[in-house]
C-alpha positions as CSV (number, residue, x, y, z in Angstrom):
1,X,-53.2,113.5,106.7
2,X,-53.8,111.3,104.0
3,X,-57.8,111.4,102.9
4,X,-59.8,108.2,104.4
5,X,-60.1,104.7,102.5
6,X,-63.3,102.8,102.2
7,X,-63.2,99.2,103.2
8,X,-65.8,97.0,101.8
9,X,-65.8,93.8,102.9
10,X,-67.2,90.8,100.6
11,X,-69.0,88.8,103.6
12,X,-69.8,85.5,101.2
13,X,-70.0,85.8,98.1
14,X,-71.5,83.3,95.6
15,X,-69.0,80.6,94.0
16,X,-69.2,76.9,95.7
17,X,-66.5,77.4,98.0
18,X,-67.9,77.0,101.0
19,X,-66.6,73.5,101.8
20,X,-63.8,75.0,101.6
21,X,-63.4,76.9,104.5
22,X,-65.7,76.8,107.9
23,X,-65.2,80.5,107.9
24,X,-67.3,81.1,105.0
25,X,-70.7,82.2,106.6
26,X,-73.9,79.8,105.4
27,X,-76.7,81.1,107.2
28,X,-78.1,84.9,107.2
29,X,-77.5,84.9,110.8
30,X,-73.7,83.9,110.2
31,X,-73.7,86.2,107.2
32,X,-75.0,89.1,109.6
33,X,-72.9,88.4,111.7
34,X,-69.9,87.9,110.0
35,X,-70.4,91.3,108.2
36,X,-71.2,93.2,111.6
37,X,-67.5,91.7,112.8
38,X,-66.3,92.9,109.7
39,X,-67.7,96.4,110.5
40,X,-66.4,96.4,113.7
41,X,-62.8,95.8,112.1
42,X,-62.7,98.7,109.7
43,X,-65.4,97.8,107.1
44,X,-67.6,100.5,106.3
45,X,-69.0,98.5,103.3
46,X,-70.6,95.1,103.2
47,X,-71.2,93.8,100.1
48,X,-74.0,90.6,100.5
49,X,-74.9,87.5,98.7
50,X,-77.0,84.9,100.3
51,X,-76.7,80.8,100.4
52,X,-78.8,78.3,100.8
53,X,-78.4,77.3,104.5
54,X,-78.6,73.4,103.5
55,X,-77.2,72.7,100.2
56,X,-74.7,76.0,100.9
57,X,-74.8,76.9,97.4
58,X,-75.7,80.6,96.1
59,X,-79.2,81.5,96.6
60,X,-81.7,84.2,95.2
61,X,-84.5,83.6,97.8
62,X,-85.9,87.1,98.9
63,X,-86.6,85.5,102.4
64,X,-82.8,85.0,102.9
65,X,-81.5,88.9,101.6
66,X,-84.8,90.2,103.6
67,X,-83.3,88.3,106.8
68,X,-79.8,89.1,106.5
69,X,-80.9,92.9,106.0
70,X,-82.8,92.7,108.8
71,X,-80.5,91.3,111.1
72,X,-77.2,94.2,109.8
73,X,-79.7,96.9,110.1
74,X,-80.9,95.8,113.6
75,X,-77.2,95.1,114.5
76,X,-75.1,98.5,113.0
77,X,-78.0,100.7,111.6
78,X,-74.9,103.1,110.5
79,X,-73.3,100.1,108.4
80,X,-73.4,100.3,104.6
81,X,-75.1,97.6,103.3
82,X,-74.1,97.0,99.4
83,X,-76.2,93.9,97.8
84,X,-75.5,91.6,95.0
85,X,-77.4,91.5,91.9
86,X,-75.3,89.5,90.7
87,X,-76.7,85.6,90.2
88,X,-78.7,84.6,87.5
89,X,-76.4,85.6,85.0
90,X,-73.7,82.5,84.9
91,X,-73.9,79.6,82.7
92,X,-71.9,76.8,81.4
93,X,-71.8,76.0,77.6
94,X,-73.3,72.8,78.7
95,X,-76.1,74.8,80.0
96,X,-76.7,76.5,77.0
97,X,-76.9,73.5,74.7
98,X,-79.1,71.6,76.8
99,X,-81.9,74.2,76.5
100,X,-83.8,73.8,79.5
101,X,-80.9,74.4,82.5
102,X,-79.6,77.4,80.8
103,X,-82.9,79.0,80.2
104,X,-83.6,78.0,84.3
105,X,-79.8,79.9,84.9
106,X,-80.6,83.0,83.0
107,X,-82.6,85.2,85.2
108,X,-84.6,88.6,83.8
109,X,-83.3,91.4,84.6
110,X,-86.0,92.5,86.7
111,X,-85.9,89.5,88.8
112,X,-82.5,90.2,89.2
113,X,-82.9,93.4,91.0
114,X,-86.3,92.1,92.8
115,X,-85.2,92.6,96.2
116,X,-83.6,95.4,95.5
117,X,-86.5,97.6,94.9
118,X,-88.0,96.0,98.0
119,X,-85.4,96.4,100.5
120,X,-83.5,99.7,99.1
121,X,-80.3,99.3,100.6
122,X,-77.6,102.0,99.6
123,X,-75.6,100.5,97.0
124,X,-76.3,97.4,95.2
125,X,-73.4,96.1,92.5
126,X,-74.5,96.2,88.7
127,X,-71.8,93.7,86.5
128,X,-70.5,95.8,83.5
129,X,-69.3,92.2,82.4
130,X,-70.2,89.6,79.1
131,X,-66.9,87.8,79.1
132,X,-65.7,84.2,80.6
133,X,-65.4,83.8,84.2
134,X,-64.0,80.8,85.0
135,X,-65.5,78.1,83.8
136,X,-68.6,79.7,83.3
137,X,-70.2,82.7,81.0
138,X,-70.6,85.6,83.0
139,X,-74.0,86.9,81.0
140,X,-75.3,90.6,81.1
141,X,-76.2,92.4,78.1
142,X,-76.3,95.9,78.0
143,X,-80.3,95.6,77.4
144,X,-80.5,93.9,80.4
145,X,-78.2,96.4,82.7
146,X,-80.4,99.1,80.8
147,X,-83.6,97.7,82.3
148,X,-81.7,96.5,85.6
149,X,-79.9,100.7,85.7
150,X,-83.0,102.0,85.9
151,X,-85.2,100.2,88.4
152,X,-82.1,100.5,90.3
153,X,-82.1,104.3,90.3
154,X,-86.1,104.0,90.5
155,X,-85.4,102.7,93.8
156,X,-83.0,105.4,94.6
157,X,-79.9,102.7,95.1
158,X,-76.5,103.7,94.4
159,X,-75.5,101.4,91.7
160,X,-71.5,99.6,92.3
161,X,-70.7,99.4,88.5
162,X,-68.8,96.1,88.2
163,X,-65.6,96.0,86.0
164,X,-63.0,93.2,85.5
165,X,-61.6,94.4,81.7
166,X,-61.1,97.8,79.7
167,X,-63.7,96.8,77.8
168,X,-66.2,97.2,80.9
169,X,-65.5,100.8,81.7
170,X,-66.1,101.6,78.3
171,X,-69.9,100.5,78.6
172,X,-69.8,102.5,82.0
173,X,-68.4,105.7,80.2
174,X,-71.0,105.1,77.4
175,X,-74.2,104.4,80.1
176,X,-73.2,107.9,81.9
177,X,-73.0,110.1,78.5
178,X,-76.6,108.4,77.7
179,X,-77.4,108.9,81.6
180,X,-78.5,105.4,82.0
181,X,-76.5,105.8,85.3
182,X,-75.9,108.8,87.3
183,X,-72.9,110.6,87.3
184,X,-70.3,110.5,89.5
185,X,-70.4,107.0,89.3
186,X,-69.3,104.1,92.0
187,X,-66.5,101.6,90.1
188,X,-65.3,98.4,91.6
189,X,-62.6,96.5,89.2
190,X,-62.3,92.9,89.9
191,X,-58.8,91.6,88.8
192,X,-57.5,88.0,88.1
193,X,-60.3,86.2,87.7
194,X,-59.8,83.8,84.8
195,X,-61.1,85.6,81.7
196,X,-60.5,89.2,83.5
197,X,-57.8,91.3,83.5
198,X,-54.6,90.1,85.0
199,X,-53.9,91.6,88.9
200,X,-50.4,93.8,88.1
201,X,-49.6,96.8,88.0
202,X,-49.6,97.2,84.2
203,X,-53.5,96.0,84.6
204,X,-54.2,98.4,87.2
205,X,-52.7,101.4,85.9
206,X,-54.5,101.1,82.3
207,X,-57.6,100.6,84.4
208,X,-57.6,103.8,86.6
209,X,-56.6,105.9,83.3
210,X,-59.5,104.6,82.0
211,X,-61.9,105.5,84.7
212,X,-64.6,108.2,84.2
213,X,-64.2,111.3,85.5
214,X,-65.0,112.3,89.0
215,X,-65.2,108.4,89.8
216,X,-65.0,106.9,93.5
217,X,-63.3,103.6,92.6
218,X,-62.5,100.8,94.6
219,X,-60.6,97.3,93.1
220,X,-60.3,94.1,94.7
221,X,-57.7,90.9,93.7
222,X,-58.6,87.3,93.8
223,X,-57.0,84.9,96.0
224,X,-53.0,85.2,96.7
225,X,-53.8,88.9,94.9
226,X,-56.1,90.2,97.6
227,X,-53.9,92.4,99.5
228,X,-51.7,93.0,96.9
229,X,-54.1,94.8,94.7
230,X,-55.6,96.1,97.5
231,X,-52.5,98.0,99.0
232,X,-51.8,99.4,95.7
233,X,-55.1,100.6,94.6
234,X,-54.5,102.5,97.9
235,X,-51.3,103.8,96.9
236,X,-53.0,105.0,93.3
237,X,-55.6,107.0,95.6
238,X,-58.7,104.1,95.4
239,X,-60.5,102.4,97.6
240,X,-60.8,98.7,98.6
241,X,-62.3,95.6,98.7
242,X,-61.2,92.5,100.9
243,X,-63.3,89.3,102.3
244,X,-63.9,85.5,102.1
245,X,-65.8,86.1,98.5
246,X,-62.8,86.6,97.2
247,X,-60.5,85.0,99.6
248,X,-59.9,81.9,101.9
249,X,-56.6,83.1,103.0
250,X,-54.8,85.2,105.6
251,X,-51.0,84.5,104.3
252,X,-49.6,81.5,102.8
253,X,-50.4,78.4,104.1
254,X,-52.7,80.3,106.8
255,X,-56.8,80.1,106.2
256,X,-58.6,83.4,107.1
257,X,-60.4,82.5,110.4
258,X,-63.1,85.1,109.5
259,X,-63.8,88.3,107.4
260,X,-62.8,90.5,110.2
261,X,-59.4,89.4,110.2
262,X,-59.0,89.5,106.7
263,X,-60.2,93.0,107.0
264,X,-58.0,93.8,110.5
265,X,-54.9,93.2,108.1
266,X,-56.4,95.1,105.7
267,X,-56.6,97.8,108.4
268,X,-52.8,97.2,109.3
269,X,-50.9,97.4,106.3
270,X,-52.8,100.8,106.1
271,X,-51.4,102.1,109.1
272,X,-47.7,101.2,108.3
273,X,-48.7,103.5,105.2
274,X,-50.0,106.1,107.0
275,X,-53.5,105.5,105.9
276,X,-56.7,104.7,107.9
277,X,-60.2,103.3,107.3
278,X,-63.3,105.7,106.4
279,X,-65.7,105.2,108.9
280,X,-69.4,104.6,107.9
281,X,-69.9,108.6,108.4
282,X,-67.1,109.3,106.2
283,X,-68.2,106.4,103.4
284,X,-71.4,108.1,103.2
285,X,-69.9,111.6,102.4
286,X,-67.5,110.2,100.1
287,X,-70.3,109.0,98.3
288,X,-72.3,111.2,98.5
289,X,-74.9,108.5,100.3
290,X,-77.6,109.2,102.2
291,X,-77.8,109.3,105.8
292,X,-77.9,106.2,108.2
């Protein structure tokens, strides 16, 4: 039998697309519950952000990752919870020349990681990424991941190194020969987002050859890409990553009614290929994670 895959699911995430679909969960108790459906599906990973319950926007406010961790742990103790540390690093150029709003939209890197080191879940994603994103600056220099690695492993956290170019894993293969993070490392590459590399199989392939040594790597698509990517990262012996964070849609035409269905077909398209989900157990071990 073929060996287990690992299903994160990306419960939120932080772009303002939440008036785009009513499935996109707002609240930490919709965002709790949302990833405890997921788990229920096949996810063994939920990776969080929070939003601002009224304006719906990304958030940082400890209150709101305190809750939501509160409420998954209470829920599915066994569930893997993987936070973001992701916001306060994007910027617009307009941001930047007007001074003020781009010194407000940088973050330190120690605030970045803030709850982190309070709530210790088990993995917590660290972006390997300086590049465009979008139409924004995706801003995290490797003095800041320096600082941000090691409160991170401080706090005993599994970092999720971030990739979306070639680039990336170079920094990655340069922080583990420095030890600035641990090795075997955790690797999730992020393909087609605009300033990324593109989601085919020419991408992927250079990307996997790339990868340190001994990795556990996962990759996820954007949009019409999701399952794509997904299946064949699973074909190339990877993990995966589906959810509303990265897409609104079940098929063409057809708007995900939740995570956990985005995840059930995730879970399907396995089967036909003889694969199955890792449970939470499983995840751990893969990992090498500590116990629920």
């Amino acid at each position: 039998m073929s060996a287990p895959v690992i299903i994160t699911c990306a419960v939120t995430g932080g772009t303002d697309h939440a008036h785009k679909s009513a499935a996109v969960p707002v609240t930490p108790e919709a965002i709790a519950a949302s990833a405890l459906d997921a788990a229920e599906a096949g996810a063994a990973i939920v990776h969080i952000h929070v939003r601002d319950p009224v304006t719906t926007l990304a958030s940082t406010d400890f209150a709101l990752y305190e809750d939501v961790t509160r409420r998954i742990r209470q829920g599915r103790p066994d569930l893997i919870i993987n936070l973001t540390t992701g916001p306060g690093a994007m910027v617009t150029a307009d941001q930047i020349r007007d001074g003020q709003s781009g010194a407000a939209a940088i973050h330190t890197p120690e605030s970045r990681v803030a709850h982190i080191t309070r709530l210790r879940p088990e993995i917590c994603s660290l972006d390997i990424a300086a590049m465009n994103f979008g139409d924004q600056m995706f801003l995290n220099s490797i003095p800041d991941l320096k600082v941000m690695a090691r409160l991170i492993r401080e706090a005993g956290v599994m970092p999720e190194l971030e990739a979306f170019d070639l680039g990336h894993l170079g920094i990655i293969s340069h922080f583990l020969a420095k030890d600035i993070v641990a090795s075997p490392p955790l690797v999730q590459i992020g393909l087609g987002v605009l300033g990324g590399a593109s989601p085919d199989a020419h991408s992927m392939s250079a990307l996997v050859r790339m990868l340190p040594a001994g990795a556990a790597w996962a990759m996820f698509g954007v949009g019409r890409h999701q399952f794509p990517v997904a299946t064949q990262a699973m074909l190339m012996g990877g993990h995966v990553r589906v959810g509303l964070e990265d897409n609104l849609w079940l098929e063409d035409g057809v708007l995900a009614e939740s995570n956990a269905a985005l995840v059930a077909k995730m879970v399907s398209i396995m089967r036909l290929l003889d694969r199955r989900p890792a449970t939470t157990a499983e995840a751990r071990a893969i990992l090498g994670l500590r116990g629920a």
